[in-house]
C-alpha positions as CSV (number, residue, x, y, z in Angstrom):
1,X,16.4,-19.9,-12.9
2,X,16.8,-17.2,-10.2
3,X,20.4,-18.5,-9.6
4,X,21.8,-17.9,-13.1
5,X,21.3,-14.1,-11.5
6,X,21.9,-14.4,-8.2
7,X,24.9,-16.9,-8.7
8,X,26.9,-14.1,-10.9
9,X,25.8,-11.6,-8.6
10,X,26.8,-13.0,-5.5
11,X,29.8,-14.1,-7.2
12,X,30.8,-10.3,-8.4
13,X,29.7,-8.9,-4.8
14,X,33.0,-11.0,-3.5
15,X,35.2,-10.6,-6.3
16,X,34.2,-7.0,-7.2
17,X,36.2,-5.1,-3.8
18,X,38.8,-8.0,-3.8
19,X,40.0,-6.9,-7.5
20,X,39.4,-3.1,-6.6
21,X,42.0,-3.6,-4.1
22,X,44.0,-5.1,-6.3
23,X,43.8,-2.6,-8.9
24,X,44.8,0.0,-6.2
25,X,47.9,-2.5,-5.0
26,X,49.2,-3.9,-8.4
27,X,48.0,-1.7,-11.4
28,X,44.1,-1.5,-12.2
29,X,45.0,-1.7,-16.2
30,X,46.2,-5.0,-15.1
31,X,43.2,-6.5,-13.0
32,X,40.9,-5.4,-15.6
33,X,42.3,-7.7,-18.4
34,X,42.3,-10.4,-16.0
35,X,38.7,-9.7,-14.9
36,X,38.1,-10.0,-18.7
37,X,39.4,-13.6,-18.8
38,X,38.0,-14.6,-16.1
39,X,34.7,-13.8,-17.5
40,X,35.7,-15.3,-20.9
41,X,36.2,-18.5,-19.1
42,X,33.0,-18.8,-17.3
43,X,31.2,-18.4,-20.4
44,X,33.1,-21.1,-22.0
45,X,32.0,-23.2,-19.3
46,X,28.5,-22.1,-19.5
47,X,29.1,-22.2,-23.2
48,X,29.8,-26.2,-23.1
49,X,26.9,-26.8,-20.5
50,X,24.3,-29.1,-21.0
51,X,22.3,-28.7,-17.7
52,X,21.4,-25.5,-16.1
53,X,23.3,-26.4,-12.6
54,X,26.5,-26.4,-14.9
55,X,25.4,-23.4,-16.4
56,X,24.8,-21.6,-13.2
57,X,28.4,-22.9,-12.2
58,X,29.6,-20.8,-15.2
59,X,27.4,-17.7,-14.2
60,X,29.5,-18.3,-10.8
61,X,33.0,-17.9,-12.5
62,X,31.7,-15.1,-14.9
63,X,30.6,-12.8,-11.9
64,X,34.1,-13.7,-10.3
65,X,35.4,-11.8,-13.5
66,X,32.5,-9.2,-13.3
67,X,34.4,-6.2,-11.0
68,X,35.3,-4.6,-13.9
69,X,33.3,-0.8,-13.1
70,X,35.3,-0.1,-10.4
71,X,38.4,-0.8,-12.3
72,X,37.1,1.6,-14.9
73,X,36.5,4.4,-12.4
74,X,39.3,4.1,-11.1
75,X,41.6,4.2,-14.4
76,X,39.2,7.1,-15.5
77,X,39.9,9.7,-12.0
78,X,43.4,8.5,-12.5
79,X,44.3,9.5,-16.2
80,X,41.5,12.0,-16.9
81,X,41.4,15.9,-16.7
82,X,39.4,16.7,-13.6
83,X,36.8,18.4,-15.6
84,X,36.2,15.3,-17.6
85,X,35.9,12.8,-15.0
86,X,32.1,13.4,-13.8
87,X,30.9,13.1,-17.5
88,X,33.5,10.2,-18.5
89,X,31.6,7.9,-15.4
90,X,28.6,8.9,-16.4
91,X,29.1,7.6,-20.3
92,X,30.8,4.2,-18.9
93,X,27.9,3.9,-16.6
94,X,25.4,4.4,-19.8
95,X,27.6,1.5,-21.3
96,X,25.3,-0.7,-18.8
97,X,22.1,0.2,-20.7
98,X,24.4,-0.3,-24.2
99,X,25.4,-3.6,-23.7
100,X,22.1,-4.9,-22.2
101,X,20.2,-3.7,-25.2
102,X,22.4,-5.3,-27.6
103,X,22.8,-8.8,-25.5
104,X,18.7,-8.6,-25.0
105,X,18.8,-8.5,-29.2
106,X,21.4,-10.4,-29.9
107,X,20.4,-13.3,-26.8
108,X,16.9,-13.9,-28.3
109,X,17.8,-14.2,-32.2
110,X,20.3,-16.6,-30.8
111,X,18.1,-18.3,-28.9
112,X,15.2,-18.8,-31.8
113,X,17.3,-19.5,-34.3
114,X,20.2,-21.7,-32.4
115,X,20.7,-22.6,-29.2
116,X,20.9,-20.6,-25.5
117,X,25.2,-21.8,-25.7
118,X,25.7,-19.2,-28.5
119,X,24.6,-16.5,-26.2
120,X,27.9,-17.6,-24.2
121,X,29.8,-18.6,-27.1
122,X,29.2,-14.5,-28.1
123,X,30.0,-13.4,-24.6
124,X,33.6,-15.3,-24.5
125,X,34.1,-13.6,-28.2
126,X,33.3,-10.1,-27.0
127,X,34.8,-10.6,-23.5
128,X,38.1,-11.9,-25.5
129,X,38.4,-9.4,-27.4
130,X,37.7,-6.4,-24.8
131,X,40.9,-8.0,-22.8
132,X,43.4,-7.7,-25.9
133,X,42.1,-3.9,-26.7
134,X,42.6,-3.6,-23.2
135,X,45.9,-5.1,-23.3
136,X,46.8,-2.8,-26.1
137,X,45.6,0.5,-25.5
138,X,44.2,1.5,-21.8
139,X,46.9,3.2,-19.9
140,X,48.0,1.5,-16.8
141,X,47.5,3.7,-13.9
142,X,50.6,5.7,-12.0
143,X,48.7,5.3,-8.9
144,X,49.6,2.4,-5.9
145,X,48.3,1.6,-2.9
146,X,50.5,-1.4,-1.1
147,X,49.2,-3.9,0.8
148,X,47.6,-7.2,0.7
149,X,44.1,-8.9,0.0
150,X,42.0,-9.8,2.9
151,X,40.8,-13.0,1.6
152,X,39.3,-13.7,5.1
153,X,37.0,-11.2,4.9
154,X,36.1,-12.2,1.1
155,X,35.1,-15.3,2.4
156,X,32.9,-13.8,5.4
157,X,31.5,-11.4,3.2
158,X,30.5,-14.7,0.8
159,X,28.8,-16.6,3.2
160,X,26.9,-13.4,4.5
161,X,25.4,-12.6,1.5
162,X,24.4,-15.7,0.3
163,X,22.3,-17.5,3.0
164,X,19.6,-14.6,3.0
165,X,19.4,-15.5,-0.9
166,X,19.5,-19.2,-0.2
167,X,16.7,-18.6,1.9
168,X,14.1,-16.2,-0.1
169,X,15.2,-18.2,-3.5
170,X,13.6,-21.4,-1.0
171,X,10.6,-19.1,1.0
172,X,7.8,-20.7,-1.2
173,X,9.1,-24.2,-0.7
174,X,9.5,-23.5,3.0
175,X,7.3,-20.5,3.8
176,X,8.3,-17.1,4.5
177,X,7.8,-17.3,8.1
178,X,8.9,-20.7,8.3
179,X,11.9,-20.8,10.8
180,X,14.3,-22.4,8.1
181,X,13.9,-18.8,6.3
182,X,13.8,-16.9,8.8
183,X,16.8,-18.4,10.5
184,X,19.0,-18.3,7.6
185,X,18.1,-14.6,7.2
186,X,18.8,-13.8,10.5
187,X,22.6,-15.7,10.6
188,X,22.7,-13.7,7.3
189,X,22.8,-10.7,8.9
190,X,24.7,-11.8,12.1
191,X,27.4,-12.6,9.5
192,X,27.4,-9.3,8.1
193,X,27.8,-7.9,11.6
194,X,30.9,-9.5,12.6
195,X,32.0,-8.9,9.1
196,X,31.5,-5.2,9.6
197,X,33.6,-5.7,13.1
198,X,36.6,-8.1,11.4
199,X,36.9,-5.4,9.0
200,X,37.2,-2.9,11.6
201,X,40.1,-4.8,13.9
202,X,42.2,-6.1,10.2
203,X,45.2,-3.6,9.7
204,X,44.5,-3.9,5.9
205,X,40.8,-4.7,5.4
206,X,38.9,-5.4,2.0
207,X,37.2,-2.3,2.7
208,X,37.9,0.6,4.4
209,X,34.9,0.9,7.5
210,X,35.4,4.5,8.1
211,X,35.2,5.5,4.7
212,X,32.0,3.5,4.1
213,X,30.2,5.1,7.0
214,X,30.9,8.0,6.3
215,X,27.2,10.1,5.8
216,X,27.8,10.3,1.8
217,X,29.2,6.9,1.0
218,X,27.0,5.3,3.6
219,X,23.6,6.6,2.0
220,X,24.5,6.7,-1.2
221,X,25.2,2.5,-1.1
222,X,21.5,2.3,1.0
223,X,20.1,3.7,-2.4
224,X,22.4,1.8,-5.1
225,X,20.6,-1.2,-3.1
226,X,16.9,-0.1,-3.8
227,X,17.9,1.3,-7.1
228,X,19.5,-2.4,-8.3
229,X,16.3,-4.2,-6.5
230,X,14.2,-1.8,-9.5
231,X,16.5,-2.2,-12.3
232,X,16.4,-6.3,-12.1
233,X,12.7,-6.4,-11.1
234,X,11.6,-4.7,-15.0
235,X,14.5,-6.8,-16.4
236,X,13.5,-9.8,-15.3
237,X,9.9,-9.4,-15.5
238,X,9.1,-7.6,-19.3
239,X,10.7,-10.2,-21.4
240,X,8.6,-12.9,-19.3
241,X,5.4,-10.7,-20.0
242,X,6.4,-10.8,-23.7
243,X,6.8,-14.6,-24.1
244,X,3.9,-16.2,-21.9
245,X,2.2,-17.6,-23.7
246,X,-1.4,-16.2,-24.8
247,X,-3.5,-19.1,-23.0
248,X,-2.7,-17.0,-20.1
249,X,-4.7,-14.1,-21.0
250,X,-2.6,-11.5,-20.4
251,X,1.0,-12.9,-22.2
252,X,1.8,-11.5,-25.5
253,X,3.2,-15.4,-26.8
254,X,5.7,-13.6,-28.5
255,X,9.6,-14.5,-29.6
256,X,12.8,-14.0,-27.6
257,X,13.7,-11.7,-30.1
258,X,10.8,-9.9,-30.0
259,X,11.1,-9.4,-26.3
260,X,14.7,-8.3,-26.9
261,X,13.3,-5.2,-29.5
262,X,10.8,-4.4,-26.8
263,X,13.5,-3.9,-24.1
264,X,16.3,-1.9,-26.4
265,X,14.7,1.5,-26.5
266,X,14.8,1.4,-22.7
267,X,18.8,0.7,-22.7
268,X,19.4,2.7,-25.5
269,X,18.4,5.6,-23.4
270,X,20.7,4.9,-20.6
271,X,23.4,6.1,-23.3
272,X,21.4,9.8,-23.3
273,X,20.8,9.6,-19.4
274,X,24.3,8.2,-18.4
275,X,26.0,11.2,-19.8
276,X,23.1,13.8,-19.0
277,X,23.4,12.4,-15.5
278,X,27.1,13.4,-15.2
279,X,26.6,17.1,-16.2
280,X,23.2,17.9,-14.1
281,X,25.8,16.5,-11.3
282,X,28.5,18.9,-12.4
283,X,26.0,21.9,-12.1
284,X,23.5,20.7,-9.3
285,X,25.6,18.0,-6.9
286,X,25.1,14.5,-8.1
287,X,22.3,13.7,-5.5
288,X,19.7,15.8,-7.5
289,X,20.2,13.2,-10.5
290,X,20.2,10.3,-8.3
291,X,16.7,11.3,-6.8
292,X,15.4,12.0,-10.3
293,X,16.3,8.7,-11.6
294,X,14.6,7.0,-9.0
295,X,11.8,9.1,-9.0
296,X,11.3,8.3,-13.1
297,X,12.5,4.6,-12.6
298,X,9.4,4.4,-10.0
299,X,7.3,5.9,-12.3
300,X,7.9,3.8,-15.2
301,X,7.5,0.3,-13.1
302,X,4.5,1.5,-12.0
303,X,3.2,2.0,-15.3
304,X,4.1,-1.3,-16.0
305,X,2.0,-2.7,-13.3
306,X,-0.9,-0.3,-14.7
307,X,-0.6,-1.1,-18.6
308,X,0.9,-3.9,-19.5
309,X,-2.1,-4.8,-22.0
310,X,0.5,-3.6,-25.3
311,X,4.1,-3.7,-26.7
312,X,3.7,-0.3,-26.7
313,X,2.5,0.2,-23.4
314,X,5.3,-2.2,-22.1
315,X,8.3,-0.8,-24.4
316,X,7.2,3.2,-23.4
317,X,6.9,2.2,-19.4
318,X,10.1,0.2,-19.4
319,X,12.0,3.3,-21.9
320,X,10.8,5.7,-18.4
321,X,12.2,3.1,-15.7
322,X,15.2,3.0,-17.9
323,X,15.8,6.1,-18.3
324,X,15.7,7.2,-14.6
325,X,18.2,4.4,-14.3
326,X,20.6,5.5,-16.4
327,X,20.2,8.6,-14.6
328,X,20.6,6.8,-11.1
329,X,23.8,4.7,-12.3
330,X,26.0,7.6,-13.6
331,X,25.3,9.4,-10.2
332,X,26.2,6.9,-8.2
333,X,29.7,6.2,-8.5
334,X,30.2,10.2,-9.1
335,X,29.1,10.5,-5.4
336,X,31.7,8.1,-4.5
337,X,34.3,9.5,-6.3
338,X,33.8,13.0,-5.0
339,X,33.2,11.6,-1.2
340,X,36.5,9.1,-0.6
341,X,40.4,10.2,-1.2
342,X,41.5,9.4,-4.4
343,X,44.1,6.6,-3.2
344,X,40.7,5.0,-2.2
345,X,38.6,5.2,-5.4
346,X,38.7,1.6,-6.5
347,X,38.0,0.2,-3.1
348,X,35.3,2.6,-2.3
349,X,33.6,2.8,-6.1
350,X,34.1,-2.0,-5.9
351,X,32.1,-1.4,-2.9
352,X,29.4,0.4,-4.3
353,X,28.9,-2.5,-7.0
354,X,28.9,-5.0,-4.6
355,X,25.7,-3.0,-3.1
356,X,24.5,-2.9,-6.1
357,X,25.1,-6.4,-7.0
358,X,23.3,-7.3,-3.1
359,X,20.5,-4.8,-4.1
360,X,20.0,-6.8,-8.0
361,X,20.0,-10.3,-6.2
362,X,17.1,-9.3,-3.9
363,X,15.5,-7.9,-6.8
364,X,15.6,-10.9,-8.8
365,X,15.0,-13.4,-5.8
366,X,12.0,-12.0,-4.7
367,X,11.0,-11.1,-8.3
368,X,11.3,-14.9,-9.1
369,X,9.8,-15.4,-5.6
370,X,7.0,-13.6,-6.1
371,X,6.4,-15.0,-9.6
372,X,6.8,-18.9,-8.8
373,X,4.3,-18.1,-5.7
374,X,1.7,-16.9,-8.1
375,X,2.3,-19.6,-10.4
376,X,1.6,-22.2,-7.8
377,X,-2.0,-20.8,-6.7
378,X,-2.8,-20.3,-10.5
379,X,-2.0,-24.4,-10.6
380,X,0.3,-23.3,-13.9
381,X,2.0,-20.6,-15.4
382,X,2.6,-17.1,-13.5
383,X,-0.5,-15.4,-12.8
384,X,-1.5,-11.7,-13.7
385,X,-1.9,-10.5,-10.3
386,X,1.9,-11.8,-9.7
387,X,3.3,-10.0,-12.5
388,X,1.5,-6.6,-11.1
389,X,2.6,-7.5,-7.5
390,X,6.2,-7.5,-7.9
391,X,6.2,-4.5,-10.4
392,X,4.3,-2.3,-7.6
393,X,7.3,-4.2,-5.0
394,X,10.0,-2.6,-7.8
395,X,8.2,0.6,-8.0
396,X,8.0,1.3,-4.2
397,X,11.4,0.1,-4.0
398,X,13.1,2.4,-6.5
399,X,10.4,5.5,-5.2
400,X,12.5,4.4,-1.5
401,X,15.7,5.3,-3.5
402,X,14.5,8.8,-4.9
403,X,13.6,9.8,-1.4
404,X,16.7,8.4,0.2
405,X,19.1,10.2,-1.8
406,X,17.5,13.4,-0.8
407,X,19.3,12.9,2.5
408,X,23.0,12.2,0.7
409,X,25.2,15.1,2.0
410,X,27.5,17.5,-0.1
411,X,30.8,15.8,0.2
412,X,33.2,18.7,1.7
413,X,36.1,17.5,-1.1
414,X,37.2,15.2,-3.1
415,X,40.9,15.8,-2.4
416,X,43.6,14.0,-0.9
417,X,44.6,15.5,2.5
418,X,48.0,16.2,2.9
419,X,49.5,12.9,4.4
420,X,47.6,11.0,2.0
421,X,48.8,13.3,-1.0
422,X,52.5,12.6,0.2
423,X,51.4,8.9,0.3
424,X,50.6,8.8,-3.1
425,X,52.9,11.1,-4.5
426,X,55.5,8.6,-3.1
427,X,54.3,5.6,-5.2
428,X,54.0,7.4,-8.5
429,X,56.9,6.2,-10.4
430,X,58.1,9.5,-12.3
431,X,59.5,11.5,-10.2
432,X,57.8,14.5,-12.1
433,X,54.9,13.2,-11.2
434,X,55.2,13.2,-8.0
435,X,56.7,16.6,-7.8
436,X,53.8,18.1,-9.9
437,X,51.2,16.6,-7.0
């Protein structure tokens, strides 16, 4: 079950910087209604499935489709008022929490009352649709970058990231010190090594390895991964408290639905926190609100490893750990913006959800990880102690990422320098355009 996450995220960790750079090279209005489809499709396909393997195969083609953020960014710093940008990010961040309370609702009245393919059937509707008003009215951007795609380091990238996930999704089976997981973590990482070093020696690489280690962008990715381990470790885990079964002693037996109502005040917030995010950033630097959402997330998981006993206890906890990550995700990609040239925003911004895609797999994984583990001792179901384990793992994790981002630099500008300004000005096509920059 891990795999219907970890399959879209994996999926979206390659696609997301391959369609960032083709945003920059080819128009990101463009690359965002095909992104659209492509999502559309794999939810047809997991629509039609009739075992999860093919549904997981869909998950696959909808996180292929699923690099749409960056594309957003990057449309917004393009076509917005510079004043507006900061706060703009911050509300299509918050959209995260929207949408996830919404699909929580609408997936578990779907699921009671018909069958898990409607929840696809509604996400190839809504994805549908968000393509045509796309089509229609979302300025393309004046902004190109030529070049091509480095599919060769796509693939690298691919097979780096998912053989550590192949490994702790297997750790129970094989044991986490067994050599089978540790060896496949270990060419994991050798793979992202010489991935790092291919990137460095391609003349036009998926992603740009100065900017990413530079001291803003690099630390500010280190804590999008602990912050997307905390968000997936309370989303995975409440709903699953909410449905056990009462035999247990500890679940609530309650509906899919139900579970859904539980998690929307949570996401709802991320609507308040999102925006609130972008204007304490404005006024303080953006690092202050990325520390304070961690901080809160952290807080709330732990009180959902503390109290879990109530609806009320679990929906109040979860509306804290929410809230701090609506506040973490709208700072996030402001720090980006304001750290890498603008020529580089949707290639530097696709990178930071690709972190944060790597950062919700391992959530997930070793959620799931944790939670089978317990529910092989118990002889059954998930045990209490497993639940409270990987909540305290997803509250030291996210309380990692408040800390961390004390250490995130002031970024000295956000401007172009002079060569690059030229660059740019060169491929806008109005010649006003250009002359105003």
């Amino acid at each position: 079950m891990g795999w219907t996450f970890s399959g879209y995220l994996i999926a979206a960790a390659v696609a997301t910087p391959v369609f960032g750079r083709l945003g920059d090279m080819y128009g990101k209005r463009r690359l965002l209604v095909i992104s659209l489809w492509l999502f559309a499709a794999g939810s047809a396909v997991s629509a039609l499935a009739d075992s999860l393997d093919a549904v997981v195969v869909g998950r696959v083609l909808q996180g292929a489709g699923g690099g749409i953020f960056p594309l957003c960014f990057g449309i917004i710093r393009d076509e917005f008022p510079r004043d507006r940008v900061a706060r703009s990010i911050g509300l299509i961040s918050a959209t995260v929490g929207i949408g996830g309370g919404f699909g929580l609702v609408l997936g578990g009245v779907l699921l009671d009352h018909t069958s898990y393919h409607w929840i696809f059937v509604a996400g190839l509707v809504m994805a549908s649709v968000g393509a045509i008003g796309t089509q229609l009215w979302v300025p393309e951007s004046p902004i190109r970058s030529p070049g091509r795609v480095d599919v060769r380091g796509a693939l690298v990238l691919g097979v780096g990231l998912t053989l550590p996930m192949i490994a702790i999704a297997r750790a129970n089976e094989w044991g986490w010190t067994s050599g089978r997981t540790l060896g496949l973590c270990a060419i994991g990482l050798a793979v992202l090594a010489a991935w790092v070093a291919l990137e460095r020696r391609t003349p036009e690489p998926l992603v740009h390895i100065p900017t990413l280690i530079k001291p803003p962008v690099l630390l500010t990715n280190a804590t999008t991964v602990f912050m997307g381990f905390g968000m997936f470790c309370s989303f995975l885990l409440c709903p699953q408290l909410v449905q056990l079964s009462t035999d247990t002693g500890f679940g609530f037996g309650r509906s899919a639905t139900t579970a859904g109502f539980v998690m929307v005040p949570g996401t709802l917030s991320m609507l308040v926190s999102g925006p609130l995010s972008g204007v304490l950033g404005g006024r303080f630097g953006n690092r202050m609100p990325l520390s304070l959402g961690g901080l809160l997330c952290s807080v709330g998981i732990l009180g959902l490893a503390l109290d879990h006993s109530s609806l009320l206890g679990l929906t109040l906890w979860n509306l804290l750990a929410c809230f701090g990550i609506g506040f973490a995700y709208a700072a996030m990609p402001n720090l980006i913006v304001d750290a890498v040239p603008q020529a580089r925003t949707g290639e530097a911004t696709g990178f930071n959800a690709v972190v944060r895609s790597i950062g919700s797999s391992l959530g997930s994984q070793v959620t799931a990880a944790i939670l089978v583990g317990s529910a092989v001792v118990a002889g059954g179901a998930p045990s209490e102690t497993g639940f409270e384990t990987a909540f305290y793992a997803g509250a030291g994790v996210a309380l990692a990422a408040a800390i961390l981002a004390l250490f995130i630099p002031r970024a000295g500008h956000s401007h172009l320098s002079v060569a690059e300004e030229i660059g740019a000005a060169s491929t806008l096509p109005d010649p006003a355009l250009a002359a105003d920059r």
